[in-house]
N, C-alpha and C positions, 0 to 999 in steps of 0.2 A: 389490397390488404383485407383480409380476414378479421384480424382481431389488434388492438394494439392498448397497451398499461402504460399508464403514464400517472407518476407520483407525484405528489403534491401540488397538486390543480387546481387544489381551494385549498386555502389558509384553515389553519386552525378556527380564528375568530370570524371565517367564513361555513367551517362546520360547526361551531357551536349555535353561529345566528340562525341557521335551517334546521338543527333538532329542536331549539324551542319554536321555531315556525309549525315546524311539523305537529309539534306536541299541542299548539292551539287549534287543531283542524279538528272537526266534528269526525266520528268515527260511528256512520251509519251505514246500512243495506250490507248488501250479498261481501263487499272487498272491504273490512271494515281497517283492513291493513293498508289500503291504497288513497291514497287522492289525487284525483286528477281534473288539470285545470287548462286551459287557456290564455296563455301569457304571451304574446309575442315578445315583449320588450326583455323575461328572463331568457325567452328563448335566444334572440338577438343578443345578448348576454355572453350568453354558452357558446354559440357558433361561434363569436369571436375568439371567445380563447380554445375553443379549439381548429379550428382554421389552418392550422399551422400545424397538426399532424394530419389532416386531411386535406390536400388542396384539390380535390374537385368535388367539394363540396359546396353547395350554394347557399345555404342559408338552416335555421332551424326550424322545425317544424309547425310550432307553436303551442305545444300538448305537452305539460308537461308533469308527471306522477310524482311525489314522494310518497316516499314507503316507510313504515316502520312494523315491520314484523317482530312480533313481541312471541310468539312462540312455535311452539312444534307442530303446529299444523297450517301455519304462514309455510308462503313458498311457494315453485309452481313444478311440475312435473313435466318433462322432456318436452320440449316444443320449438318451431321460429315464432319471430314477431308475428302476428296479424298486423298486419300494416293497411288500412283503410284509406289513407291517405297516400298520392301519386308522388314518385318519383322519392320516398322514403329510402333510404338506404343504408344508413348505421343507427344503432341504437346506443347509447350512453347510458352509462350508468355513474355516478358520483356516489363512493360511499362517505358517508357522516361520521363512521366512530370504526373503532379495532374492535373485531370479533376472530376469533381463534377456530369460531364455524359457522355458518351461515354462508357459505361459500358458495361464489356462481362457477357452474361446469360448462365451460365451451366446448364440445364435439367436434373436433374435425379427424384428423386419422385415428388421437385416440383423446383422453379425455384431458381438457386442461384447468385444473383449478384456479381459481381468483378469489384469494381472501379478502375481507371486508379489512381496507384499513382506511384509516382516518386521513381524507382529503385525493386518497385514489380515484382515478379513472379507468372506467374499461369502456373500448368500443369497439362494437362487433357489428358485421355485417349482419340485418335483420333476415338473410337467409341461410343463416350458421345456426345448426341443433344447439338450446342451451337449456340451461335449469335452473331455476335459484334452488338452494335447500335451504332449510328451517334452523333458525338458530336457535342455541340456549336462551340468551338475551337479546334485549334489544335490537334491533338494527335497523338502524338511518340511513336512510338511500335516495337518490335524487336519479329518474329516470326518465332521457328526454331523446328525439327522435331528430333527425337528421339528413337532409334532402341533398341531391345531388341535381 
């Protein structure tokens, strides 16, 4: 599997509780859009529920980013995952709210858009060309790594 959408993966009153988590994080240095942390037990979380569209997957990473890109120059430009860590193999993404842009581009033969909607998933293999692009508004995002 390359890439796989799955819809409502969190509850609504599971993406309201992570935009105000989010909304309380300090927003310092160079990614002032990202924060990333060390969680096993969210991580251990996440694997669980997804487990069951990846079965040879072993467990999650324990790295885990929320994002809130607040404008036009949020976002990143054509890239794979840097994966520093062994045996990484899909990246996650959970978006927090509906946005009409800010949309992630999968590459593989040709381009596949992913809109931001409220309580989606996208997971893609961390060696698939992607991009975020920059939204108008807001956007909530929970972005966590995945080991085989």
């Amino acid at each position: 599997m390359d890439y796989k959408i799955c819809e409502n993966f969190f509850t609504k009153e599971e993406c309201e509780k992570y935009i105000n988590y989010i909304e309380q994080l300090p927003r310092q240095g160079y990614h002032k859009d990202r924060y990333d942390q060390f969680d096993m037990d969210f991580s251990q979380y996440l694997y669980e529920k997804v487990k069951e569209y990846l079965p040879d997957i072993k467990a999650g990473s324990g790295r885990i980013t929320f994002l809130r890109y607040n404008d036009k120059s949020s976002g990143m430009r054509v890239h794979k995952d840097q994966i520093l860590e062994p045996n990484v193999k899909y990246t996650g993404i959970i978006y927090l709210n509906d946005l009409e842009d800010g949309e992630t581009i999968l590459y593989e033969r040709y381009p596949i858009k992913v809109n931001p909607r409220e309580g989606r998933l996208l997971l893609f293999n961390v060696n698939m060309y992607h991009k975020a692009c920059p939204p108008e508004k807001v956007k909530y995002a929970i972005l966590f790594r995945l080991k085989n």
